[in-house]
N, C-alpha and C positions, 0 to 999 in steps of 0.2 A: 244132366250137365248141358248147358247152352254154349254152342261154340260161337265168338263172336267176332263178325264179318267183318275183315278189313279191306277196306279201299283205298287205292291211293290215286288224289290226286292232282290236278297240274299244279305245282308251285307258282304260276303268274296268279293263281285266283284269290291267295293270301296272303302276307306281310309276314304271318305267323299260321304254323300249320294249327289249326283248331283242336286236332284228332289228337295233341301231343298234351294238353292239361284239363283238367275239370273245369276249368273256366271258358275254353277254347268251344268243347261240351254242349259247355251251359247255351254258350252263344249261338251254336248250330240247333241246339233244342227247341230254345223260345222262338229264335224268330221265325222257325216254322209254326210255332205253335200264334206266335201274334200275327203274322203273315196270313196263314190261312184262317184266324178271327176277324180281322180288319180290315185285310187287301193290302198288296205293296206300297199303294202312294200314302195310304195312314201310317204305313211303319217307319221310323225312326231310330236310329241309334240312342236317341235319348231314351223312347222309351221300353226301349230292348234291357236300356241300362239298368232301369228300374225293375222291369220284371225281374230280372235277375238280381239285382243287388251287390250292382258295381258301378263303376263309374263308367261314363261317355268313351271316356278317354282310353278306358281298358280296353274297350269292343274296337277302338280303331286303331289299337295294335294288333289286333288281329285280320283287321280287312280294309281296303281304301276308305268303301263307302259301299253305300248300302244296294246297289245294283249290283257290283262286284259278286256279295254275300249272296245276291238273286243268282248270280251265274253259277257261284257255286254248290249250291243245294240242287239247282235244276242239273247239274252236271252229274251232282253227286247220283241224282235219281236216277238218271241214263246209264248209270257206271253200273249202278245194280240193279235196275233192269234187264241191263245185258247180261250180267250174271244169272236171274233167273231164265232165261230165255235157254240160256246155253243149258244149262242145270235142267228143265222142263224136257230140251228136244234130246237130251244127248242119246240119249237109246232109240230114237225114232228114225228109221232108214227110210221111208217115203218122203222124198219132199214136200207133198201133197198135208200128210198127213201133218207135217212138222208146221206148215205154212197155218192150216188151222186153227194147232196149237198157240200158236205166236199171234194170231188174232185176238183168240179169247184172254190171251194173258194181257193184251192192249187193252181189249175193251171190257177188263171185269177189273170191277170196284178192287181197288187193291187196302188186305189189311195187313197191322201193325205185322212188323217181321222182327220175332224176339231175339235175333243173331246181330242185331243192330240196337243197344241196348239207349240213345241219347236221340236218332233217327226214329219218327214215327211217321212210317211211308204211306198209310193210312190220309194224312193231313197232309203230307207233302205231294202223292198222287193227284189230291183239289189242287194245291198248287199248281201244281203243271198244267191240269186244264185252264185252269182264269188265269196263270201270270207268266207261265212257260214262257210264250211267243217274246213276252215283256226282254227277254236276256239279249235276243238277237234284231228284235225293232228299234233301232238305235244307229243313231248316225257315225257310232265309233264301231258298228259292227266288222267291217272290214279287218281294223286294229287288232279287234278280239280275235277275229278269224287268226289270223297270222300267229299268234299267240296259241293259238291250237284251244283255245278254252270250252268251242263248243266239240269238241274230236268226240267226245261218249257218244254224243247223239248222231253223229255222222257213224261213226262206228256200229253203232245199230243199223241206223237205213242201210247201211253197206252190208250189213248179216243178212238182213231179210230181203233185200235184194238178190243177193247171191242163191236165196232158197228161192226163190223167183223164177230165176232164169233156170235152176234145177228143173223144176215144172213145166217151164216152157222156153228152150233154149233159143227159140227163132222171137220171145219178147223184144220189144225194141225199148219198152223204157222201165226198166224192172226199178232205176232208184228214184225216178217219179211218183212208182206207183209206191215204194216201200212207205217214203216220205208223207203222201196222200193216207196211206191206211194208217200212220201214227197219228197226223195230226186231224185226220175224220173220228176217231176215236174219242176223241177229246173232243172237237168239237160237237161231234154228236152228242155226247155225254150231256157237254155242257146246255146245249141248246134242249134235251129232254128234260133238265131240271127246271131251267130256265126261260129259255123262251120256246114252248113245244110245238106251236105254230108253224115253228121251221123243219118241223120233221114230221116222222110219222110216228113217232116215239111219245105220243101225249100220255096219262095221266094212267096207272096202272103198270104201265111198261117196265123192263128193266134191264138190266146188262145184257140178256140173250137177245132181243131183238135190235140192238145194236149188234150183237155177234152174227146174229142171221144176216142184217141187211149188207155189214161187209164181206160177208162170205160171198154171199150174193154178187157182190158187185165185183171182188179180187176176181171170182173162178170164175164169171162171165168174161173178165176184161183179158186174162193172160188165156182164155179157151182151151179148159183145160176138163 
């Protein structure tokens, strides 16, 4: 028996909660699935419509517009993130040891998670590397802030910051650095696929030499 994961969340991020109809679903399914085919600025409500086999007009009863639907997947992915982080460390009493853990869980390729049966976190973890940053570089970003839309992902940096300071209570900037190792993760990632020039992560390499080099760089910086 698969138990299947509920999240809930902000009501500013949709019109219509998604998670409440098969159609709602459907919407949350494909456009991760055309999202991470095509790239954000190819995707469209039209042809989200199509993939599915409804009209325009259904999908924007569920969401303003299609940035909106970017902030809410990306949210969505923060929300159970956080949940495996919590679920991974909960029996580990070194902070040391926990801090690790929360590494490798950043920086390894994440697959499909069957307690999330319409979510394929697998496609939506690409997401987050190439179009993440895309929800909060935006000139209405302040708005959303107020709105609490991006809170999952501050709510992470705020965990692993707090395991931070566990490690090294005299740190001066533990949600600098939380911040830095989520989005070094990703970037690293990304620049190892794609441009490996920018790393030392070229051609052979895989998620552990990303996990080495931020190990490296956290347990040097907090001197621990």
């Amino acid at each position: 028996m698969v138990i299947e994961l509920q999240i809930k969340m902000n009501e500013k991020l949709f019109l219509r909660n998604p998670e409440q109809s098969e159609l709602g679903k459907k919407i949350i399914m494909h456009s991760i699935q055309l999202i991470h085919k095509s790239g954000f600025e190819a995707f469209t409500f039209r042809k989200l419509a199509e993939d599915i086999g409804t009209t325009e007009a259904g999908v924007y009863r569920y969401f303003e517009n299609k940035h909106r639907l970017l902030i809410y997947i990306v949210a969505w992915y923060w929300t159970w993130l956080q949940y495996q982080v919590m679920y991974q460390t909960n029996n580990i009493n070194d902070p040391i040891v926990k801090l690790k853990m929360i590494i490798k869980l950043l920086a390894t390729t994440v697959e499909d998670d069957l307690s999330t049966s319409y979510v394929d976190e697998g496609l939506l973890h690409q997401i987050i590397i190439t179009e993440g940053s895309k929800t909060y570089l935006t000139k209405r970003v302040s708005e959303d802030n107020k709105d609490k839309l991006f809170k999952p992902y501050k709510d992470l940096c705020a965990h692993i910051a707090n395991i931070i300071k566990e490690c090294n209570p005299n740190y001066c900037y533990p949600k600098s650095l939380a911040s830095t190792i989520i989005e070094m993760a990703h970037f690293q990632n990304f620049f190892m696929n794609n441009l490996p020039s920018l790393t030392d992560f070229g051609q052979g390499k895989d998620d552990n030499s990303i996990i080495a080099f931020l190990d490296d760089l956290v347990f040097k910086t907090i001197a621990v």
